[in-house]
N, C-alpha and C positions, 0 to 999 in steps of 0.2 A: 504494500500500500504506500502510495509515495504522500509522505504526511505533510508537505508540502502546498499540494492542493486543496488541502482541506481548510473550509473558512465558514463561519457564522457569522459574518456581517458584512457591509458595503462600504466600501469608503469614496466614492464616488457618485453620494444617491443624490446631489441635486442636479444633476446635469441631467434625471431622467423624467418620464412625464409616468410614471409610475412607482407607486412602492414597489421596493427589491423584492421577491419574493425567490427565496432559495431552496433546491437541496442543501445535504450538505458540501457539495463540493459546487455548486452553480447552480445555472438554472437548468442542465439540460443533463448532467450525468446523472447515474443513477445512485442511489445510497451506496456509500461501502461496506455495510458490514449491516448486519440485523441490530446492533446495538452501537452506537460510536463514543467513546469516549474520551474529553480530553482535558489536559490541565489548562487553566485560565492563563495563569504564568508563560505557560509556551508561543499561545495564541495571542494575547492582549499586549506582551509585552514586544512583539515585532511591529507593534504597529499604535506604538505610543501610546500604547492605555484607552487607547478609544475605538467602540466598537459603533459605527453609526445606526440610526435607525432604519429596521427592516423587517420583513417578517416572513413567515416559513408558510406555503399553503398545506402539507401533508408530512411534517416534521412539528413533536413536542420537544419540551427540554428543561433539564431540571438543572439552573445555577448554583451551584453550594459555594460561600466562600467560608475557607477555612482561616484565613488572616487577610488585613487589608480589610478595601469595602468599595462597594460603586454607587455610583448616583444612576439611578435606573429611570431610562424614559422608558413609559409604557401608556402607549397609545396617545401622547401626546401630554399627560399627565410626568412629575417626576415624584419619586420617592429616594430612598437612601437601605441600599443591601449592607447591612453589617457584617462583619465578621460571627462565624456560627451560624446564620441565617442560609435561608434555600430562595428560591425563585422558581417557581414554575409555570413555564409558559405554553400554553394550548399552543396551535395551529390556528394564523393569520392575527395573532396579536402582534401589533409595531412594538420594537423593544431595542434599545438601545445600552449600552455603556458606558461610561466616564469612570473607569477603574483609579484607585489610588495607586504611586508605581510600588511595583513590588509583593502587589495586590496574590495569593494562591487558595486556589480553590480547585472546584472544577465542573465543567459541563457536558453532561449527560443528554444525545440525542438521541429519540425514538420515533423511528418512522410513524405514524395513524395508525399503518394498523398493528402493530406490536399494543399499541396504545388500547384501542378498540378489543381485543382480544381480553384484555383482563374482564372478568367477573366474577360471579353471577354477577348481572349489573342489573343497576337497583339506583333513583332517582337520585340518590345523595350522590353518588359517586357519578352519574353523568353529572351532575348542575358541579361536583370539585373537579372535573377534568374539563369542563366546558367553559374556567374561566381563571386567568392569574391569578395563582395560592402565593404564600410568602410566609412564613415562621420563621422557626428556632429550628434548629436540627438535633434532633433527641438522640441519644445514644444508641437504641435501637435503629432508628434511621441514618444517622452516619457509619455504626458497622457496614448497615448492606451497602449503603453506596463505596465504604472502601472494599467490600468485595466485590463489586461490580468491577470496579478500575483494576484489580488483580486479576478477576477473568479475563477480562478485556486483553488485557497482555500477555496472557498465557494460551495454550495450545491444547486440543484434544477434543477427541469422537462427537461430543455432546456440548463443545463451548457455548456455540450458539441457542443450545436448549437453555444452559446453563444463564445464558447471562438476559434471554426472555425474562424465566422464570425470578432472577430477582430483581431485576426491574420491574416486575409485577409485585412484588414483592414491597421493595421501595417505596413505587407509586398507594400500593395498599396503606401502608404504614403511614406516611404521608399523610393523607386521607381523613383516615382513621383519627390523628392526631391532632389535624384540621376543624377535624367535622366535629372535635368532641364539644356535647353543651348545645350544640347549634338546634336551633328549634323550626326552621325554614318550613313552609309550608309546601306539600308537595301534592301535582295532580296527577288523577288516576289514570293511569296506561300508560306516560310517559307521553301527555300530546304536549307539552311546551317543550321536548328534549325534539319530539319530531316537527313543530313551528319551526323551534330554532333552526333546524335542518333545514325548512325550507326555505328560510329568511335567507342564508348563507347562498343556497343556490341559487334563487329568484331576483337578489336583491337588486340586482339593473333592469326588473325586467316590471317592474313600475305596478308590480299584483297589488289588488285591494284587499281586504281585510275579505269578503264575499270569494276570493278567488285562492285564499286561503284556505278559507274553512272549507269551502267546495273540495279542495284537495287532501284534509283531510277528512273529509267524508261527516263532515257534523252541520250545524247552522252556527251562521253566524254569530247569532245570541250564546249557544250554549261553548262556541271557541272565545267568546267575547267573557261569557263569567269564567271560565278557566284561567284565560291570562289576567284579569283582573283578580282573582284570588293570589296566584303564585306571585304576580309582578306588582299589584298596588294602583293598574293603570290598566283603562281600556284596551282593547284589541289594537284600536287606529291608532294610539300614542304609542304602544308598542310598537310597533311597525315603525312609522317614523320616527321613534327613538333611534334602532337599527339603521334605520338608512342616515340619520344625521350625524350619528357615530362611524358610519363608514367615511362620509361626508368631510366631517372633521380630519379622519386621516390623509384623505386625497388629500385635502386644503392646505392640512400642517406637512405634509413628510413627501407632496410632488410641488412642482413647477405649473400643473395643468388651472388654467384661465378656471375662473370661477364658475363660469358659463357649461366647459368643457364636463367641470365635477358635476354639474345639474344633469347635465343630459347620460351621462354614467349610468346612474342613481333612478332614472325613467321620470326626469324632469325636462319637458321638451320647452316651458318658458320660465328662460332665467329670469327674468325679473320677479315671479312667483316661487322660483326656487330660492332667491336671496332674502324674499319678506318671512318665508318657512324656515328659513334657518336661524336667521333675525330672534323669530317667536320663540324657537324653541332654544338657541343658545345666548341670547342677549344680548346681540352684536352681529355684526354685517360679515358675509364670510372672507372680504377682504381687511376689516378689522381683526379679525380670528385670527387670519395668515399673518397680517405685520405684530399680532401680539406674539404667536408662540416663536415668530423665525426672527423677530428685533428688527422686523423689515418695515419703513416707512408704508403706512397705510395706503393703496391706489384705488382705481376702480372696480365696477366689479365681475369687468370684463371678464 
């Protein structure tokens, strides 16, 4: 394996008119291994401590730092990873790094579906795999993940089952440790785990709240009290919640005209896609773009 080519971030994302969206070695090879493991130290420190913003469409990944710390952007938002602390990031979250030097830890990539395969699955653990976790790293969970990095470099018949099984493992524990206490409200079948499914796939494609629930086979009223029990909000603010948080990534983390992110999104008039975003985030989405990139405010071309 030439470890050479292996990279989890972009250093070149504002020249494109999209967010990066990586394997792990680009965009077009295929994964190296069933599980990849690697130190932060090796990777972060070639390239000056800074990993820019990007995101994975069909790659998870668990941050551990063991000493050091980063400043984490995650989806436009930032927080601060400590030392001891984890990171775990689904598939198509923007996530960035500003490592301190000297920073070691390490990062743990797993394809979807290595991901997808743990269960029995059961609501809590879709709704903790379906969105940025962040903790402490408990003893139990730091053991597995330094046996995972010791699989990982070792040889034999069943590696590959082996180092499945404790990243299922990890992921589990995780979870578990996450989820302790939590009182979350959950709905029957798993139809917000399959919305969300469908919001992911559709979301350029401008479906109504009617063309939802039509797909999954209910009425609108009775998908309509569903998400409003789990989420706190209607059907239709869910939904445009979704697409104004995609929205928000175009705006902060590409180059593309304001205009261009409306029509994306299955907005075919920007002047109504910029009063919609307006409402719902508080500011004009060329306001948004000069706040989060320090760039003088323009139009909304």
């Amino acid at each position: 394996m030439d470890q050479g080519d292996i990279g989890w971030y972009n250093s070149c994302m504002h020249e494109t008119a999209h967010i990066p969206i990586f394997n792990l070695f680009g965009e077009t090879t295929a994964f190296p291994d069933v599980i990849h493991c690697e130190a932060v130290f090796d990777r972060a420190g070639l390239h000056d401590w800074v990993i820019t913003p990007h995101r994975h469409g069909q790659m998870a990944q668990i941050f551990q730092i063991v000493s050091g710390a980063a400043k984490v952007t995650l989806d436009g938002g930032s927080e601060r990873l400590e030392s001891g602390g984890y990171l775990f990031v689904p598939p198509q979250i923007v996530h960035g790094f500003e490592f301190t030097r000297g920073t070691e830890g390490m990062v743990l990539s797993m394809p979807s579906p290595v991901v997808s395969r743990l269960g029995p699955k059961t609501p809590a653990l879709a709704d903790w795999l379906g969105a940025p976790q962040r903790g402490r790293v408990s003893d139990a969970a730091g053991a597995l993940l330094q046996e995972i990095a010791r699989c990982y470099a070792a040889h034999g018949t069943f590696r590959a089952q082996r180092l499945v099984a404790l990243t299922h493992a990890a992921l589990a524990t995780l979870a578990d440790e996450g989820s302790a206490g939590r009182s979350a409200a959950r709905d029957a079948g798993g139809q917000m785990q399959r919305l969300d499914a469908l919001i992911a796939e559709r979301l350029a494609q401008g479906w109504s709240a009617r063309d939802y629930a039509s797909a999954l086979h209910v009425t609108t009223g009775h998908l309509n009290r569903i998400v409003r029990s789990a989420a706190g909000m209607s059907l239709t603010a869910y939904l445009e919640t979704a697409v104004m948080t995609e929205a928000c990534r175009l705006i902060a983390f590409t180059r593309l005209p304001v205009a261009e992110v409306g029509y994306r999104l299955g907005y075919a008039d920007p002047p109504y896609f910029s009063r919609r975003f307006r409402a719902r985030m508080g500011e004009t989405p060329s306001a948004y773009r000069a706040r989060v990139s320090g760039e003088r405010a323009a139009g909304e071309g």
